[in-house]
mmJSON file of the N, C-alpha and C atoms, coordinates in Angstrom:
{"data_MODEL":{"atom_site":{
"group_PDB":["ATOM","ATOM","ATOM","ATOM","ATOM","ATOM","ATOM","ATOM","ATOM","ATOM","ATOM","ATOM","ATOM","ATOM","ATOM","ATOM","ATOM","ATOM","ATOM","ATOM","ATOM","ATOM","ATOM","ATOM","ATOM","ATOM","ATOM","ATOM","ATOM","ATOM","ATOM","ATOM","ATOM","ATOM","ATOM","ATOM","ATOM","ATOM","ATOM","ATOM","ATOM","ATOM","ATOM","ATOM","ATOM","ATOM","ATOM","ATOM","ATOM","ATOM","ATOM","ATOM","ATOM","ATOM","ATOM","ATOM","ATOM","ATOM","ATOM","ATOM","ATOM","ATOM","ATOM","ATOM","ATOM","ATOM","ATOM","ATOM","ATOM","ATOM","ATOM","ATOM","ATOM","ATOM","ATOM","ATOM","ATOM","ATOM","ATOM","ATOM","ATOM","ATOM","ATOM","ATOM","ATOM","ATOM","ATOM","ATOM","ATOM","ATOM","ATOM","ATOM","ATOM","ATOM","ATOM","ATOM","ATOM","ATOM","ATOM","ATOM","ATOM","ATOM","ATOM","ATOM","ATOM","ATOM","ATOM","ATOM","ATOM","ATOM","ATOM","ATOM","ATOM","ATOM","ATOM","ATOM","ATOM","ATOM","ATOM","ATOM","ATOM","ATOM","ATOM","ATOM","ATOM","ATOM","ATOM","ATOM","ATOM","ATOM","ATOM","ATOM","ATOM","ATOM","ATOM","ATOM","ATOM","ATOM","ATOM","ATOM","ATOM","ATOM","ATOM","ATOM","ATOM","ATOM","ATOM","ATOM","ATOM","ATOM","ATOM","ATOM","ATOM","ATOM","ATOM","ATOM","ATOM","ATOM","ATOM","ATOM","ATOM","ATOM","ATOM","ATOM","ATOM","ATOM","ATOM","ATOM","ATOM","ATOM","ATOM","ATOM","ATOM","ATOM"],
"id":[1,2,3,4,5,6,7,8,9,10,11,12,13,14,15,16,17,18,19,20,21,22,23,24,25,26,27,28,29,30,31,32,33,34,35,36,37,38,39,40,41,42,43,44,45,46,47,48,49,50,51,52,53,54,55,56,57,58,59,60,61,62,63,64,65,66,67,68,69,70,71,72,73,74,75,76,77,78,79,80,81,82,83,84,85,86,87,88,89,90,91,92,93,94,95,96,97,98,99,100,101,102,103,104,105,106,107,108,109,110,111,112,113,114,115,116,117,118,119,120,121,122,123,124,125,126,127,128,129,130,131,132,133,134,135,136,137,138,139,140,141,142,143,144,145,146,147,148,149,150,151,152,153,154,155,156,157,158,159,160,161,162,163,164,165,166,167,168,169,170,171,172,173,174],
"type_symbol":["N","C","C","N","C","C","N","C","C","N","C","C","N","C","C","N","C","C","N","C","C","N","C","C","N","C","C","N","C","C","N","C","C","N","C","C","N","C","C","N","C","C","N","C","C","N","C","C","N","C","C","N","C","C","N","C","C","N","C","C","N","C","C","N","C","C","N","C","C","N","C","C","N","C","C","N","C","C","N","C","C","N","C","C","N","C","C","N","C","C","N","C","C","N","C","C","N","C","C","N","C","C","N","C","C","N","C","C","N","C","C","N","C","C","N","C","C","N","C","C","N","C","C","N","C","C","N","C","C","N","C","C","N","C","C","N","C","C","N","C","C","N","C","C","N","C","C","N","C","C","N","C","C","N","C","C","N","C","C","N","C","C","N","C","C","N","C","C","N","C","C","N","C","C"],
"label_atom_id":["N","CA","C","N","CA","C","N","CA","C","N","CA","C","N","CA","C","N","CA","C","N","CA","C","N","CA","C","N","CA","C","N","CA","C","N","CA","C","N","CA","C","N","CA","C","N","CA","C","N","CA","C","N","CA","C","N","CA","C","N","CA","C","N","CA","C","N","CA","C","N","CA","C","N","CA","C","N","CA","C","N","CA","C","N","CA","C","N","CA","C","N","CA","C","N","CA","C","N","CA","C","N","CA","C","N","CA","C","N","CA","C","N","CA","C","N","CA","C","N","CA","C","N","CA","C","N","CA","C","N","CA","C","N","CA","C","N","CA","C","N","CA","C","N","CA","C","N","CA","C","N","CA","C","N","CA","C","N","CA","C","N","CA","C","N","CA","C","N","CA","C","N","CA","C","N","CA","C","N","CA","C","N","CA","C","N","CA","C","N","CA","C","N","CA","C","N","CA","C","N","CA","C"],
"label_alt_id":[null,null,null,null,null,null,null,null,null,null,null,null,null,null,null,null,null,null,null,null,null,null,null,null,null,null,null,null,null,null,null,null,null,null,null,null,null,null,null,null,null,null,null,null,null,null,null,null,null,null,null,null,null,null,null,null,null,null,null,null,null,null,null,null,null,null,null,null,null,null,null,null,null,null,null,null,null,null,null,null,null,null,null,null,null,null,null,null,null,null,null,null,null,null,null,null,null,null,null,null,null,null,null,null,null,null,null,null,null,null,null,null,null,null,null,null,null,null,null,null,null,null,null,null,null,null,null,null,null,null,null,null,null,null,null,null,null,null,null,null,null,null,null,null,null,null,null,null,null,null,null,null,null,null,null,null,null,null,null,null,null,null,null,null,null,null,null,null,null,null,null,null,null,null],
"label_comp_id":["UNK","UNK","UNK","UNK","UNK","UNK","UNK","UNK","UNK","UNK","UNK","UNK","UNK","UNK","UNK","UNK","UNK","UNK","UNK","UNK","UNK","UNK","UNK","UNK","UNK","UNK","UNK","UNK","UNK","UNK","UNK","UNK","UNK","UNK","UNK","UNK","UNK","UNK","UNK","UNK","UNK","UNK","UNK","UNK","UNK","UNK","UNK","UNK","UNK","UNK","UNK","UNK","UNK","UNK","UNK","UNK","UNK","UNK","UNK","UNK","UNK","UNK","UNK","UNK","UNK","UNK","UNK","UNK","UNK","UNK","UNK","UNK","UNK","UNK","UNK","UNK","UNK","UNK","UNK","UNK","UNK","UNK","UNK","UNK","UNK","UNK","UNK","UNK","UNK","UNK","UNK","UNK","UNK","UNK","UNK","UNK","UNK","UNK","UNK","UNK","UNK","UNK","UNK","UNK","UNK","UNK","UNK","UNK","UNK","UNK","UNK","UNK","UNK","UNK","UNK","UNK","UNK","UNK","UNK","UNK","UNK","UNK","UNK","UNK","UNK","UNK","UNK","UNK","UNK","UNK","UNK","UNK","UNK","UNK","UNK","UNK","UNK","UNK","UNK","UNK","UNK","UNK","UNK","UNK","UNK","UNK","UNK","UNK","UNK","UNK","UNK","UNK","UNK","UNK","UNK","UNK","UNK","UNK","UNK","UNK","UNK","UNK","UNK","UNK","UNK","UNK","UNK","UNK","UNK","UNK","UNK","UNK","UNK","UNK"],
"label_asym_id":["A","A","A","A","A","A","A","A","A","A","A","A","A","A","A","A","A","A","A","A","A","A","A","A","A","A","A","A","A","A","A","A","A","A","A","A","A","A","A","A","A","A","A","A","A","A","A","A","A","A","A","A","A","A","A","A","A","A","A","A","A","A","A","A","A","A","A","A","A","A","A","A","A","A","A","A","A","A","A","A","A","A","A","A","A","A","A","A","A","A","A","A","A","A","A","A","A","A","A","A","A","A","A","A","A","A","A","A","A","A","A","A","A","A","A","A","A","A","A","A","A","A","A","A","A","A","A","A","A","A","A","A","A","A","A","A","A","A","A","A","A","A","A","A","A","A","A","A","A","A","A","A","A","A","A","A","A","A","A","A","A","A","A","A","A","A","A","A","A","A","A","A","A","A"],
"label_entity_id":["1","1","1","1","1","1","1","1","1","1","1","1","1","1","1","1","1","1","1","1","1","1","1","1","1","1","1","1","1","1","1","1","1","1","1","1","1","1","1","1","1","1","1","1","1","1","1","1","1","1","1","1","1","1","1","1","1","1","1","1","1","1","1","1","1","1","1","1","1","1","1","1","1","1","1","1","1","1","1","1","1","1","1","1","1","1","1","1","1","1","1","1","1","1","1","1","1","1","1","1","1","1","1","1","1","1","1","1","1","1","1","1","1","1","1","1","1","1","1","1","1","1","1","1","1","1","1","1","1","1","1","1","1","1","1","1","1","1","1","1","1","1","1","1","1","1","1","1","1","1","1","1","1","1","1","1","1","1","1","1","1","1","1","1","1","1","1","1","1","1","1","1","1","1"],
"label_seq_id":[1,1,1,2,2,2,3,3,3,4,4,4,5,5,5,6,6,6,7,7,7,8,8,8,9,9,9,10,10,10,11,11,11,12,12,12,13,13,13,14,14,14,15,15,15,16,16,16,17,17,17,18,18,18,19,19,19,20,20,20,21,21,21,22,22,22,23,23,23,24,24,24,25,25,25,26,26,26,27,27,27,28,28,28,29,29,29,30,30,30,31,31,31,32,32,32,33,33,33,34,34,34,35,35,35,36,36,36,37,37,37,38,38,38,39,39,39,40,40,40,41,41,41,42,42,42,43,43,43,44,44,44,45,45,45,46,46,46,47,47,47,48,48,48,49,49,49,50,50,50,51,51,51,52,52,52,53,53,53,54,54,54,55,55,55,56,56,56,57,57,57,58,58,58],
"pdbx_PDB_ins_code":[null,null,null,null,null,null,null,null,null,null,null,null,null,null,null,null,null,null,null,null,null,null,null,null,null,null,null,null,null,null,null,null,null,null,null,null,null,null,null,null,null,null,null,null,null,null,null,null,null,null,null,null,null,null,null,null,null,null,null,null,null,null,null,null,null,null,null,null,null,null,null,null,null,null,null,null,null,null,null,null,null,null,null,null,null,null,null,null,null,null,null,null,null,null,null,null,null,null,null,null,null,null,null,null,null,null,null,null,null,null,null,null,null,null,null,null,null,null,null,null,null,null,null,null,null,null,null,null,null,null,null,null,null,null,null,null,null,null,null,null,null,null,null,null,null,null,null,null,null,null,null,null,null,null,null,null,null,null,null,null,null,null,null,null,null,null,null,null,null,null,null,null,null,null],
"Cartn_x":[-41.61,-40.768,-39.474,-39.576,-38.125,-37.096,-37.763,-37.032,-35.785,-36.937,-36.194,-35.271,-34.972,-34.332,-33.357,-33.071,-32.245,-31.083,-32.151,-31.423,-30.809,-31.479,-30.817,-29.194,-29.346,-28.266,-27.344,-27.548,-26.857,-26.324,-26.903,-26.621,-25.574,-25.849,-25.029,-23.493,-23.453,-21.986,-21.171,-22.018,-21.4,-20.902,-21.609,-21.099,-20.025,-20.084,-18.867,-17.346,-17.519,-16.88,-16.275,-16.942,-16.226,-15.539,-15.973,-15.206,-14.12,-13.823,-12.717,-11.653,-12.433,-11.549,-11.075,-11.595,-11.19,-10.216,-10.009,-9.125,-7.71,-8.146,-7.078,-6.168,-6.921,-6.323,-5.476,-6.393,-5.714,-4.137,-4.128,-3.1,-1.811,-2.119,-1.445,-0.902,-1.527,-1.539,-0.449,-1.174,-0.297,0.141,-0.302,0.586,1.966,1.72,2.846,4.051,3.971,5.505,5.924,5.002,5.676,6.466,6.257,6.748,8.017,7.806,8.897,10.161,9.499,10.705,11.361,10.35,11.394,12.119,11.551,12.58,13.924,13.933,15.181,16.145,15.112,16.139,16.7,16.215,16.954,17.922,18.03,18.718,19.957,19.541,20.954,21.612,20.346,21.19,22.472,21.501,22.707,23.745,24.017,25.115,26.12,25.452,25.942,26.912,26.239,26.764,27.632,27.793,29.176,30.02,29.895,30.95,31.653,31.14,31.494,32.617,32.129,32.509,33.689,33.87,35.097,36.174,35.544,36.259,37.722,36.65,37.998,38.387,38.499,38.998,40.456,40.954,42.368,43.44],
"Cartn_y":[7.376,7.691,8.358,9.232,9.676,8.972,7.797,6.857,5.873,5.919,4.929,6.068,7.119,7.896,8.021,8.036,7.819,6.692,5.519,4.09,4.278,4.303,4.54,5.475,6.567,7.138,6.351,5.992,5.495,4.072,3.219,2.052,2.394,3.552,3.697,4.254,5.123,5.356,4.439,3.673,2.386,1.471,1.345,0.483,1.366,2.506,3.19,3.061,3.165,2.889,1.569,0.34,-0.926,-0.967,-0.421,-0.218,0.342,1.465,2.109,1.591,0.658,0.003,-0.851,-1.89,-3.062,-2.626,-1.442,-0.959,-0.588,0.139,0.277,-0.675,-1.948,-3.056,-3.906,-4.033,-4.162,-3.815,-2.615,-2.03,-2.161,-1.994,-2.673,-3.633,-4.36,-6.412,-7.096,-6.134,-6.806,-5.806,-4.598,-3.659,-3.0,-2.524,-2.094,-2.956,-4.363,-5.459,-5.675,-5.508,-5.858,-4.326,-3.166,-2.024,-2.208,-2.452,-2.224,-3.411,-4.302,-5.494,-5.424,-4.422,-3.502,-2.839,-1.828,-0.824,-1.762,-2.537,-2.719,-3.885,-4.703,-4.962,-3.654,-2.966,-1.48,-0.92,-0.689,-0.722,-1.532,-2.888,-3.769,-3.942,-3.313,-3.379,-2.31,-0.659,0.073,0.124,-0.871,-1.023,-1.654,-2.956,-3.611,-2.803,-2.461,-1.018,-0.32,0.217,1.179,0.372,-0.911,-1.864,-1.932,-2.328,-3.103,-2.288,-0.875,0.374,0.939,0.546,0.885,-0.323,-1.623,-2.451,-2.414,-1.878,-1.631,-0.4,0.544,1.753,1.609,0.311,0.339,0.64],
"Cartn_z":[7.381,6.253,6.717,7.849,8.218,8.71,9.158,10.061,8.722,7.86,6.488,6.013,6.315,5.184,6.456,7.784,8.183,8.37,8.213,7.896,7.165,5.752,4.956,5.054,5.09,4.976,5.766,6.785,7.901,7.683,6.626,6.12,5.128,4.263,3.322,3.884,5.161,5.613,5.996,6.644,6.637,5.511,4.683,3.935,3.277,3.36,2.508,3.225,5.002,5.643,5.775,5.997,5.104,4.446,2.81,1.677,1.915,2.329,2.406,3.447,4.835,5.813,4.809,3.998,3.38,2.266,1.316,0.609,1.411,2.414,3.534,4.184,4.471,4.767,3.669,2.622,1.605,1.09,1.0,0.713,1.385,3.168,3.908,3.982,3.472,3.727,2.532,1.318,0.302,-0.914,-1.038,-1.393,-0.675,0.108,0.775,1.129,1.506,1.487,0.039,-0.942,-2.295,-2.714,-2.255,-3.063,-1.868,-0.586,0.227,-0.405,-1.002,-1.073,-2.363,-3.546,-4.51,-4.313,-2.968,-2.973,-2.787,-1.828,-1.078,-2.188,-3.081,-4.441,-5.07,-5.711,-5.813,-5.222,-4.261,-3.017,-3.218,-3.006,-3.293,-4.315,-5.915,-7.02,-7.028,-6.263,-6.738,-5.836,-4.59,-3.431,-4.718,-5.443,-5.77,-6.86,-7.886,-9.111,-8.263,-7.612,-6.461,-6.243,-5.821,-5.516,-6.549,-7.542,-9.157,-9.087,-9.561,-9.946,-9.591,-7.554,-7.396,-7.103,-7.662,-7.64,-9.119,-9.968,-11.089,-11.235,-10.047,-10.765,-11.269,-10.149,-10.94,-9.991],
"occupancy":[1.0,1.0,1.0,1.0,1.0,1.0,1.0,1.0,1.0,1.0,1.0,1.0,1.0,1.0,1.0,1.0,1.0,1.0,1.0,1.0,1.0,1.0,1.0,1.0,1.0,1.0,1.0,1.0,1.0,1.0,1.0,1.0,1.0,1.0,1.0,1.0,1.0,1.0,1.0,1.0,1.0,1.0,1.0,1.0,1.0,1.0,1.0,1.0,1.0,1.0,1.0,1.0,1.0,1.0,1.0,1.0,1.0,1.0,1.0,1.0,1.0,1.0,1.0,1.0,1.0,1.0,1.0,1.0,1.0,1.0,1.0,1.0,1.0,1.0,1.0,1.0,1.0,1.0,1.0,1.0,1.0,1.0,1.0,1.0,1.0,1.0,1.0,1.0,1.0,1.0,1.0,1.0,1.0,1.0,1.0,1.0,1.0,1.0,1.0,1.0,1.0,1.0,1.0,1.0,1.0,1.0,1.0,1.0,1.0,1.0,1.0,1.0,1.0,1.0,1.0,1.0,1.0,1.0,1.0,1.0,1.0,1.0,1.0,1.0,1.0,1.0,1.0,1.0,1.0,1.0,1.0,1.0,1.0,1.0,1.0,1.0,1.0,1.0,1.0,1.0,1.0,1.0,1.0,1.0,1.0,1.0,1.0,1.0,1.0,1.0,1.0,1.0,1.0,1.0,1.0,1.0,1.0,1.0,1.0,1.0,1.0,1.0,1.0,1.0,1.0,1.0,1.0,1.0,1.0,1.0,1.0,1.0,1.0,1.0],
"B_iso_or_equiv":[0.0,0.0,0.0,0.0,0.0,0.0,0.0,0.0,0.0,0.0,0.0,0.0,0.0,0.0,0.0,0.0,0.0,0.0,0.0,0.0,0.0,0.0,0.0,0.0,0.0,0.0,0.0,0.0,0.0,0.0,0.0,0.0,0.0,0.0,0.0,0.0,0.0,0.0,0.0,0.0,0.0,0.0,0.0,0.0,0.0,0.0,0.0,0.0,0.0,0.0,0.0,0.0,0.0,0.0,0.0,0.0,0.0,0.0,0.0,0.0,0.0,0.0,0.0,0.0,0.0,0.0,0.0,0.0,0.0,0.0,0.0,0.0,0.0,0.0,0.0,0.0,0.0,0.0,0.0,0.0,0.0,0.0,0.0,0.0,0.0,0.0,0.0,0.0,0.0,0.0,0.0,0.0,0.0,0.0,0.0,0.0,0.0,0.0,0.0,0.0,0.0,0.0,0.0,0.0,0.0,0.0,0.0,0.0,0.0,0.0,0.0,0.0,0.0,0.0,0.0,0.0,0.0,0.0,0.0,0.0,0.0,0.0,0.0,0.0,0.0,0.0,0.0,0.0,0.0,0.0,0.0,0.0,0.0,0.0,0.0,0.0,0.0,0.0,0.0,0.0,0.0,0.0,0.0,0.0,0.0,0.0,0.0,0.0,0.0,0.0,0.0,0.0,0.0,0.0,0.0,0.0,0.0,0.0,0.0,0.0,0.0,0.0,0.0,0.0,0.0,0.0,0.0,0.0,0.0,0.0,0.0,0.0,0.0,0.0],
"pdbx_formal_charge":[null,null,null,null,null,null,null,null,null,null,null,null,null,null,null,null,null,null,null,null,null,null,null,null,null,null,null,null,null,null,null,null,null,null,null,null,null,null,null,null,null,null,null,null,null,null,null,null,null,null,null,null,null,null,null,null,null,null,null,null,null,null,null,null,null,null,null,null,null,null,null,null,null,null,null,null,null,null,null,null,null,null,null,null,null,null,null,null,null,null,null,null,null,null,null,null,null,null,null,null,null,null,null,null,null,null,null,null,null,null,null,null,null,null,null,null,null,null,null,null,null,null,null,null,null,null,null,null,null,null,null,null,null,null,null,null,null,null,null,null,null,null,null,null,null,null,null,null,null,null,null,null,null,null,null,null,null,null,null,null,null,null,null,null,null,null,null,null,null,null,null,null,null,null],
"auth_seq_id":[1,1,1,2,2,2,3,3,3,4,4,4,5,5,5,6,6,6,7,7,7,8,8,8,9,9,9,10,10,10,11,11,11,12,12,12,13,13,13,14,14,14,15,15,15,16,16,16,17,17,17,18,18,18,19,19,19,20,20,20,21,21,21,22,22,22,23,23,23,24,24,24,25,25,25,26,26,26,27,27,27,28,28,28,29,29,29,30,30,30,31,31,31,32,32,32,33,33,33,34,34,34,35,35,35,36,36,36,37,37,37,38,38,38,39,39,39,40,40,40,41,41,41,42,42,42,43,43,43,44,44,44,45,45,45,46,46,46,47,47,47,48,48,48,49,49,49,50,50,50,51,51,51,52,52,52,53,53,53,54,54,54,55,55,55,56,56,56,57,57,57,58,58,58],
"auth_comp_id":["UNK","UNK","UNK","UNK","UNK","UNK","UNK","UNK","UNK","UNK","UNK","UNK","UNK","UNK","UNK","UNK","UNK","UNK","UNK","UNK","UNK","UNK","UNK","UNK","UNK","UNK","UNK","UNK","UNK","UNK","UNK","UNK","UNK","UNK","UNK","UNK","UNK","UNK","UNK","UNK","UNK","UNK","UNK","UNK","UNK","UNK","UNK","UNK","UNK","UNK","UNK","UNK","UNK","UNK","UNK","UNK","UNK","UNK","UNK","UNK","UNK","UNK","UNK","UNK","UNK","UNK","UNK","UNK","UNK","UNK","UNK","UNK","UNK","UNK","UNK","UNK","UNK","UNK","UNK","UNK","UNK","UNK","UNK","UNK","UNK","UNK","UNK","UNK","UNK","UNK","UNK","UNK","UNK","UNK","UNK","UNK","UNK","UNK","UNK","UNK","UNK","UNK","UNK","UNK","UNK","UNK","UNK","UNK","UNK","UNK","UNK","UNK","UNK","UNK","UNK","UNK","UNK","UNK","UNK","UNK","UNK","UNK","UNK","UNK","UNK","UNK","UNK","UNK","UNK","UNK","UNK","UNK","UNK","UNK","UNK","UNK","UNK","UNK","UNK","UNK","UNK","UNK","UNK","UNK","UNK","UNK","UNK","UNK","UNK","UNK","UNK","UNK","UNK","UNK","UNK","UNK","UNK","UNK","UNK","UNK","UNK","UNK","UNK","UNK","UNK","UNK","UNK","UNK","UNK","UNK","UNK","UNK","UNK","UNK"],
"auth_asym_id":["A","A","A","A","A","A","A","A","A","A","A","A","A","A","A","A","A","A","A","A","A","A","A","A","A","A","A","A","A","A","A","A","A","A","A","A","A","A","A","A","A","A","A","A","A","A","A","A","A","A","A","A","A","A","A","A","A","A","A","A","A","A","A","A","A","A","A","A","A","A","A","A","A","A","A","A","A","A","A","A","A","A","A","A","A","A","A","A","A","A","A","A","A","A","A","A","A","A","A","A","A","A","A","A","A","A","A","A","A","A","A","A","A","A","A","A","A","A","A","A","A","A","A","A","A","A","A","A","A","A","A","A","A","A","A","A","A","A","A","A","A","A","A","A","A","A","A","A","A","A","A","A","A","A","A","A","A","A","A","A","A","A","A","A","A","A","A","A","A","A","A","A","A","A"],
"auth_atom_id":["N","CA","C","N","CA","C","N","CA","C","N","CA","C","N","CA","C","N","CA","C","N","CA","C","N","CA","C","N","CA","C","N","CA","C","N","CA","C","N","CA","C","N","CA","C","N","CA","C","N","CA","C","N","CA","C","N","CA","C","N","CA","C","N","CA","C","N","CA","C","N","CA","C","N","CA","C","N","CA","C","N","CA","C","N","CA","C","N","CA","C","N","CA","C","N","CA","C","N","CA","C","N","CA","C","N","CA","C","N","CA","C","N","CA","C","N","CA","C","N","CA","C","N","CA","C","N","CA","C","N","CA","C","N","CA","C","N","CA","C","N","CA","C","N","CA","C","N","CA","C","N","CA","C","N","CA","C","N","CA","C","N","CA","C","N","CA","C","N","CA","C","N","CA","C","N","CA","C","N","CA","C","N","CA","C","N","CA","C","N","CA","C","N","CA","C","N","CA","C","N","CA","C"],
"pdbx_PDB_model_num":[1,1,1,1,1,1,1,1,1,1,1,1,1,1,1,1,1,1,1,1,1,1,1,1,1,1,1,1,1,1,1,1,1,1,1,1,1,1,1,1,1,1,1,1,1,1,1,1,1,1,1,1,1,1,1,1,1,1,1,1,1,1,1,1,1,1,1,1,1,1,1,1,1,1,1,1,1,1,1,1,1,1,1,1,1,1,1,1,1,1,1,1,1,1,1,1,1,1,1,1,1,1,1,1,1,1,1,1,1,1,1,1,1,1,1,1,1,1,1,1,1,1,1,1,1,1,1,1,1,1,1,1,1,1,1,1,1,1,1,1,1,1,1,1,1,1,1,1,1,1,1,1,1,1,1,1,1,1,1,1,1,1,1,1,1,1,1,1,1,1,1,1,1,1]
}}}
């Protein structure tokens, strides 16, 4: 019986460890290039807005 309650636990860190590698990767993989490729539209909108801006001061 001690032996199963060590598996156990020991099955379960693992699998928690998975989970959390695979969220991790995740995030990496295909969260993080989509927020980076907003930022940098943002970025070019407000280059763009400054340009506009001092294009007609006149």
């Amino acid at each position: 019986m001690k032996s199963f309650g060590k598996g156990f636990l020991w099955g379960t860190l693992a699998t928690m460890g998975a989970v959390a590698a695979a969220i991790v990767s995740f995030h990496k993989t295909v969260v993080s290039p989509i927020e980076e490729e907003e930022q940098r539209f943002d970025d070019n909108r407000r280059r763009a807005m400054r340009k506009s801006r001092s294009a007609h001061l006149g």
